[in-house]
C-alpha positions as CSV (number, residue, x, y, z in Angstrom):
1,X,47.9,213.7,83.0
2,X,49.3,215.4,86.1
3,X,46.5,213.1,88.5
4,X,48.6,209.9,86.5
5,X,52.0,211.5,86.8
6,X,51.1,211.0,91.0
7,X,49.3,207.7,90.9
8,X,50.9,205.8,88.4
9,X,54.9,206.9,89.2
10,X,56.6,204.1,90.8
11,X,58.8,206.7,93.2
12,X,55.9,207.9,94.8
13,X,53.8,204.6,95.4
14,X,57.2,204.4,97.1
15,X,57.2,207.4,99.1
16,X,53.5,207.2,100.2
17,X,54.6,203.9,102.2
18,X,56.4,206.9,104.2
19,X,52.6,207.4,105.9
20,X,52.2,204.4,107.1
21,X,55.4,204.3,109.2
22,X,54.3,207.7,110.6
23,X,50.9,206.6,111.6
24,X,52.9,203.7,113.3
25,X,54.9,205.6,115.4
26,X,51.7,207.6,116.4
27,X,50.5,204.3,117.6
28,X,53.7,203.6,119.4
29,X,54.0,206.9,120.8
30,X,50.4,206.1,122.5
31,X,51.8,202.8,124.0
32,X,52.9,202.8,127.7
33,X,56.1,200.6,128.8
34,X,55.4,197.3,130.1
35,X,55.9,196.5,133.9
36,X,59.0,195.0,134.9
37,X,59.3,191.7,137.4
38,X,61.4,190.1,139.2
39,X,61.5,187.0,141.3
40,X,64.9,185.2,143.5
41,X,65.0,182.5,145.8
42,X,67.7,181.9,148.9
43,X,68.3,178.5,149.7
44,X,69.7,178.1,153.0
45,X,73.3,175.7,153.0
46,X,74.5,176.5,156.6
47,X,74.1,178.6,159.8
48,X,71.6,177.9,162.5
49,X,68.3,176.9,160.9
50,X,65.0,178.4,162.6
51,X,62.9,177.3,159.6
52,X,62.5,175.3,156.5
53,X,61.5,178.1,154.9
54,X,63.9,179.4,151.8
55,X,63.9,183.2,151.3
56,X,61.9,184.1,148.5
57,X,61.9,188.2,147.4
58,X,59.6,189.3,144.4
59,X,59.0,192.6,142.9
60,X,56.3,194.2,140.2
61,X,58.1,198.0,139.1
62,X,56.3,200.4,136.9
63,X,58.0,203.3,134.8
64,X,55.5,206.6,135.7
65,X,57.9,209.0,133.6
66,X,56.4,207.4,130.5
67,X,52.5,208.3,131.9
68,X,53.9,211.5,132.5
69,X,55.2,212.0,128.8
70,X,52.3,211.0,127.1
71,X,50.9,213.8,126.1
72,X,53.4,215.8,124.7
73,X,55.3,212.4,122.9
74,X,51.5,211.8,121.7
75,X,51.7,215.6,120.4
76,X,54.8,215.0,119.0
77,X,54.0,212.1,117.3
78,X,51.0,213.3,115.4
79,X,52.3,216.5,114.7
80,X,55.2,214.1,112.8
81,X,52.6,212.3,110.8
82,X,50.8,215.0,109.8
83,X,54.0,216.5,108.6
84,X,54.8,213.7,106.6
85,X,51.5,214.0,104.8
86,X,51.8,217.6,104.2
87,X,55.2,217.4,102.6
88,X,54.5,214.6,100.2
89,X,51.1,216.0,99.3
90,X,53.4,219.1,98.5
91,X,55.8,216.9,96.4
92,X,52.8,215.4,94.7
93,X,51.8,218.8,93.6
94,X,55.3,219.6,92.0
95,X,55.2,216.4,90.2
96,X,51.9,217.1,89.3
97,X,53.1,220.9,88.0
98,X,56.2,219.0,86.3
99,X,54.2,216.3,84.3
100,X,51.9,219.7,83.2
101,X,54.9,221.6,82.4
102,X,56.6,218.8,80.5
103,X,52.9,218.2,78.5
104,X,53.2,222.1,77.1
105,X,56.7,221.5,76.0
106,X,55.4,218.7,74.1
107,X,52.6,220.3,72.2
108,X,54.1,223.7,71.8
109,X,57.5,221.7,70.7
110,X,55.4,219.7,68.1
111,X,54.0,223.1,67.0
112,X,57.5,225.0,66.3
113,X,58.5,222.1,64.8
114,X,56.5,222.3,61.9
115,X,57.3,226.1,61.9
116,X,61.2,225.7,61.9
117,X,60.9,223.0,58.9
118,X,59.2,225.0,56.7
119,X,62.1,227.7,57.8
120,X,64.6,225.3,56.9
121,X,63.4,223.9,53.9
122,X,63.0,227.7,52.6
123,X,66.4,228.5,53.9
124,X,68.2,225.6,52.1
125,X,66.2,226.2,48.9
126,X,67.8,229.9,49.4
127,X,71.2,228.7,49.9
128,X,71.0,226.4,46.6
129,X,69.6,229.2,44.3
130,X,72.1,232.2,45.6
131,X,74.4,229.3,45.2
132,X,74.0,228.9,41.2
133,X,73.6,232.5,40.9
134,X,76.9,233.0,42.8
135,X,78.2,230.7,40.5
136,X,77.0,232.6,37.3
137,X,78.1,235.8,38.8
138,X,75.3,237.2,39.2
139,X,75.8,238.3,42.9
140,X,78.9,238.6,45.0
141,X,80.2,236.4,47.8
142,X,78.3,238.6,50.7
143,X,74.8,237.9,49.9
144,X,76.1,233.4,49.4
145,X,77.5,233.9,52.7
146,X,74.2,235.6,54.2
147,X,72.4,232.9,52.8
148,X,74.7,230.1,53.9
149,X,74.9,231.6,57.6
150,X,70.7,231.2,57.2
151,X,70.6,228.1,55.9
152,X,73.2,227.0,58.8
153,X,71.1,228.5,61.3
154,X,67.8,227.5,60.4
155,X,69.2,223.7,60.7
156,X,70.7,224.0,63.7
157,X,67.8,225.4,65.6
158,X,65.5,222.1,63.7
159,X,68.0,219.6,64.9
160,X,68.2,221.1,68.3
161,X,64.1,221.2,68.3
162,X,63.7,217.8,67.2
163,X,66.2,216.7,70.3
164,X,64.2,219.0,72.8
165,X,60.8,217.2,71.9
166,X,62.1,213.7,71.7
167,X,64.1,214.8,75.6
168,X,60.7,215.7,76.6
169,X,58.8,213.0,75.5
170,X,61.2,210.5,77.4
171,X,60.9,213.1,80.6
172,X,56.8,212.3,80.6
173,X,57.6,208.6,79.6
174,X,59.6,208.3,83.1
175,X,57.5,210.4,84.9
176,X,54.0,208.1,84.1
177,X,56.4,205.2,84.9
178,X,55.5,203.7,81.4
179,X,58.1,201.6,79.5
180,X,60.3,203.9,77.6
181,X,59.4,202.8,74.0
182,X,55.7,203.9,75.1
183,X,54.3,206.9,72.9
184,X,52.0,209.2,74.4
185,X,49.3,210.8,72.7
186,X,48.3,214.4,73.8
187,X,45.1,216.0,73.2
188,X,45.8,220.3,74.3
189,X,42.9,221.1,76.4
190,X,41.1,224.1,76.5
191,X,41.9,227.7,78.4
192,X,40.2,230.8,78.8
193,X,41.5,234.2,79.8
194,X,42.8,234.1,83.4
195,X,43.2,237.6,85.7
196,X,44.4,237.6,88.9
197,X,45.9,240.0,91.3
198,X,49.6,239.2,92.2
199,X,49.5,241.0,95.7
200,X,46.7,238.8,96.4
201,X,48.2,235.6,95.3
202,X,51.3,236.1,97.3
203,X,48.7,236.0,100.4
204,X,48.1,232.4,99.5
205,X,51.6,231.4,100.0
206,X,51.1,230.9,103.3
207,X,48.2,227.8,102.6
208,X,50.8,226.1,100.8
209,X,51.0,222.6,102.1
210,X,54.9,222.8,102.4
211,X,54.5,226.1,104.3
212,X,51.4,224.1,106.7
213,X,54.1,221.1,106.9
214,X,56.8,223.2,108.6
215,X,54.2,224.6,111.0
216,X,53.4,221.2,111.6
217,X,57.0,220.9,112.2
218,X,57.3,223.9,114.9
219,X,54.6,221.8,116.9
220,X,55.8,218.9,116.7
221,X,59.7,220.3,118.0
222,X,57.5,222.4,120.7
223,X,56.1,218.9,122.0
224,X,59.3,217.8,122.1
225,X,60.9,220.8,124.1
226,X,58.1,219.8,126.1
227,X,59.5,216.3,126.8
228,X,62.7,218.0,127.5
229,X,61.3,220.5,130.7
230,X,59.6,217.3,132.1
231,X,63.2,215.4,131.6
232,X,63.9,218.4,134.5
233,X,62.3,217.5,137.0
234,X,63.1,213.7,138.7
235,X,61.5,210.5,136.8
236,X,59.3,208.4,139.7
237,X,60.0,204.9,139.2
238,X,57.4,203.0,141.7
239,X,58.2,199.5,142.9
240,X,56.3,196.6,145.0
241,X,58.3,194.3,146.8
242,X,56.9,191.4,148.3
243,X,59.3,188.9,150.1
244,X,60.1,186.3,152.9
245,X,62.4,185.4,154.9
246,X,64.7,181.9,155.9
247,X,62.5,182.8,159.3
248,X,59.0,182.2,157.6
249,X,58.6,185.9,158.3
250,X,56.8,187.7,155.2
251,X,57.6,191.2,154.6
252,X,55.5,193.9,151.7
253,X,56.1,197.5,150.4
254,X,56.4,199.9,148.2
255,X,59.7,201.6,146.4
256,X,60.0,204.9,145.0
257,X,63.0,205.5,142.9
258,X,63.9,209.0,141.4
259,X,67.0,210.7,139.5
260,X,68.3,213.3,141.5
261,X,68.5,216.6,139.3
262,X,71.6,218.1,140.6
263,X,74.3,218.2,138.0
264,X,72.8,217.4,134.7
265,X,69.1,218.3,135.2
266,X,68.0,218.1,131.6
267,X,69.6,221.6,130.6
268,X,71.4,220.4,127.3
269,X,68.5,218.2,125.8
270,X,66.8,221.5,127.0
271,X,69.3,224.1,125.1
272,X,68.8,221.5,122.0
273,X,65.6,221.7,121.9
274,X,65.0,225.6,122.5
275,X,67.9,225.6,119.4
276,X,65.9,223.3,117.3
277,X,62.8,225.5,117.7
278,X,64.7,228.8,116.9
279,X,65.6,227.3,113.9
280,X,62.9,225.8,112.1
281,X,61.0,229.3,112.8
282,X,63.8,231.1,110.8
283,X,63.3,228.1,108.8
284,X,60.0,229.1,108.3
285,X,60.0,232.6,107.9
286,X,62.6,232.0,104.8
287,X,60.7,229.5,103.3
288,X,56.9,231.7,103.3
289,X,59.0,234.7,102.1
290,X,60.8,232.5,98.9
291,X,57.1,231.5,98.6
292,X,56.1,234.8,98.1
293,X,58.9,236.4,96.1
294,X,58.4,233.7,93.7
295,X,55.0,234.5,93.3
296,X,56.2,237.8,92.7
297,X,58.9,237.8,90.3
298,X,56.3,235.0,88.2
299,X,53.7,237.6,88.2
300,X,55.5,240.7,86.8
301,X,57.4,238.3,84.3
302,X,53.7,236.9,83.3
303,X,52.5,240.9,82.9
304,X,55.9,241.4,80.5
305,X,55.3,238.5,78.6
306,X,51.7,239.5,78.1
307,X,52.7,242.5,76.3
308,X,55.5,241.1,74.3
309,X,52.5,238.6,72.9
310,X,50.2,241.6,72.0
311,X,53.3,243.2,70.6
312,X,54.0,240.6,68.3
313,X,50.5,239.3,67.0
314,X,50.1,243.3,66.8
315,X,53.1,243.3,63.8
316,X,51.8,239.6,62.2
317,X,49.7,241.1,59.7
318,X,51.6,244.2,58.5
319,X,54.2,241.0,57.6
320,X,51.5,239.1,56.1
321,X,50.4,242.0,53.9
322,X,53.8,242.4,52.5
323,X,54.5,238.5,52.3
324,X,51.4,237.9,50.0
325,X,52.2,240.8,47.7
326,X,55.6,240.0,47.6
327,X,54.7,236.3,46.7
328,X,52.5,237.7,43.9
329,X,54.8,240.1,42.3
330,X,57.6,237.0,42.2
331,X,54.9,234.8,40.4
332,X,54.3,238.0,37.8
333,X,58.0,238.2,37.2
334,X,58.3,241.5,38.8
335,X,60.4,241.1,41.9
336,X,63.1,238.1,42.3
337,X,62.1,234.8,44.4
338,X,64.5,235.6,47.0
339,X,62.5,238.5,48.1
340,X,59.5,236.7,48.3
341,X,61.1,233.6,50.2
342,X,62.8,236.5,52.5
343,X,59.4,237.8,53.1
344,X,58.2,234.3,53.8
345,X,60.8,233.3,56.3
346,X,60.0,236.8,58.1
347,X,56.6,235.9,58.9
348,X,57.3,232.1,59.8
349,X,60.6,233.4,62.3
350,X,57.7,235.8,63.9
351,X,54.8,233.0,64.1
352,X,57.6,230.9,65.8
353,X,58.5,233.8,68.1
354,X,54.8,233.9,69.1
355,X,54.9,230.8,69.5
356,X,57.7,230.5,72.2
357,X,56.9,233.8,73.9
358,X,53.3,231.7,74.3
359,X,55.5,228.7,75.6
360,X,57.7,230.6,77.7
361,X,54.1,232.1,79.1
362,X,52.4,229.1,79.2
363,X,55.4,227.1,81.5
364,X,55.4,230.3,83.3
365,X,51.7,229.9,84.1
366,X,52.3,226.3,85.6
367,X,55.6,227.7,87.9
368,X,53.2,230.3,89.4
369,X,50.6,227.5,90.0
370,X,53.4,225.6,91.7
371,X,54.5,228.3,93.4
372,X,51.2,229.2,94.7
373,X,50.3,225.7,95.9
374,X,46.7,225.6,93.6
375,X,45.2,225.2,90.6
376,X,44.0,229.0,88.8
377,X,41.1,228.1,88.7
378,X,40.9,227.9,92.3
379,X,42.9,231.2,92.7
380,X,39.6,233.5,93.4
381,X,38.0,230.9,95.9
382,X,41.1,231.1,98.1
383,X,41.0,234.8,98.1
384,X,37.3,235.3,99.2
């Protein structure tokens, strides 16, 4: 699902066009400027003539500053390209993540869905009967209002499931660029238990493609202060001139034309530059140590979690004890419905507790994935 969410989205067939403009302007970047020629002709219209000859003057000029850039705009230029990969392979891996996260809330939604209509149908049976008995007299006004607050409750937490789900579904329709009356069928794979060691993970942050993008970055902008000390120092321009005079007398030589570096020498393109470089390292620096307090903060939240889980399938059967003998005792006529029901809607409201602490876990799962830049499965082989 997450390998369609990349291919199949019409934004990112978009975006990966982006690659093919950067490997154009690595080809550019390789390309020198083309020589530059010039031709005139002098006719002669009055004076002493010595000749028939017209003056004729021709020159060929090539650029040398370009031959002397090439390296570093070459540098520049594939450090750019790679860049560009990096970040949209690292975009393709959130969308990836978000297609997977959006899946779980799909399949756990469909899951506490069923839970909270059995809740609700209970509830509103509740409501109904403590209604009537209300009515006889049997109870007082408290326990009807209890039961209406539950029955209230239980409805508005199905109604706001039921838009969740439906939300979600649209959100994985969009994302696999399907139409949007297109139902998707999901099948929950399997997983086994997963250990890992969080101090270890966070030294994977720095692998991340994202993180490898804005090192790309830092070369490409130290190519380019490169380009900006050669801007320093003068640019040779170097010209053949070929010409003849109204005298038949032929004349040939070179030209060598330089900017003088006295006022302007480069130094602000320089001081950008130097800035520029400065930055994306704190840039950098702020983005590997996000990385890695992410990781961190996902990891101890994934530990809590854990325990909450184990606390809560710990307490399942004690209520399952008590629901089946309660639900026996009502069927003998020795204890009223209501408790039973009660008892009923105890251990449904913890199963559906379970079952969002394991959702919550679950999503929580895929952010650390994200966050560390690679699958779990893969989590051990990047640490060896």
């Amino acid at each position: 699902l997450a390998q369609s969410a990349v291919i199949a989205s019409p934004d990112w067939r978009a975006l990966r066009k982006q690659t093919k403009v950067a490997d154009a302007q690595v080809f550019a970047a390789g390309l020198l400027p083309d020589p530059s020629f010039s031709f005139g002709i002098d006719f002669v219209i009055s004076g002493p003539i010595t000749s028939l000859a017209n003056a004729l003057a021709g020159s060929l000029s090539q650029d040398l500053a370009a031959v002397r850039t090439r390296s570093a705009t070459l540098a520049q230029a594939h450090a750019q390209a790679r860049q560009v990969r990096l970040d949209l392979a690292w975009a393709e891996w959130q969308t990836a993540g978000q297609a997977r996260l959006i899946a779980w809330q799909i399949v756990a939604g469909e899951r506490q869905l069923a839970l909270l209509r059995d809740i609700e149908r209970v509830s509103r049976d509740l409501f109904d009967r403590t209604r009537r008995a209300a009515g006889r007299g049997d109870i007082n006004g408290d326990q009807l209002q209890s039961a209406r607050l539950g029955e209230l409750d239980a409805a508005t937490q199905l109604r706001s499931a039921e838009l969740a789900l439906a939300q979600s579904r649209q959100n994985l329709v969009r994302l696999l660029g399907l139409p949007p009356q297109t139902e998707v069928q999901l099948i929950e794979g399997q997983s086994g238990t997963l250990r890992f060691d969080c101090l270890q993970l966070e030294t994977l942050a720095g692998e991340r493609t994202d993180i490898a993008a804005l090192r790309e970055g830092y070369k490409a902008q130290d190519a380019a202060a490169r380009l900006a000390n050669l801007s320093a120092f003068p640019a040779p321009n170097l010209t053949i001139n070929a010409s003849r005079n109204e005298s038949g007398n032929r004349f040939i030589g070179p030209a060598i034309g330089l900017s003088l570096p006295l006022w302007n020498r480069g130094r602000g393109t320089i001081a950008i530059a130097e800035a520029t470089g400065e930055a994306l390292q704190a840039q950098y620096d702020a983005r590997l140590f996000q990385a890695r307090a992410d990781i961190a903060s996902l990891c101890q939240l994934h530990g809590l979690a854990a325990e909450q889980i184990q606390n809560a399938r710990a307490e399942l059967p004690t209520l399952e004890r008590f629901a089946l003998a309660t639900t026996k005792a009502a069927q003998r006529g020795d204890l009223a419905q209501v408790v039973a029901d009660n008892a009923m809607l105890t251990i449904w409201s913890k199963r559906l507790q379970i079952e969002q602490i394991e959702q919550s876990q679950t999503e929580r799962l895929i952010g650390l994935e994200m966050a560390v830049g690679r699958k779990a499965e893969t989590w051990q082989a990047g640490l060896e």
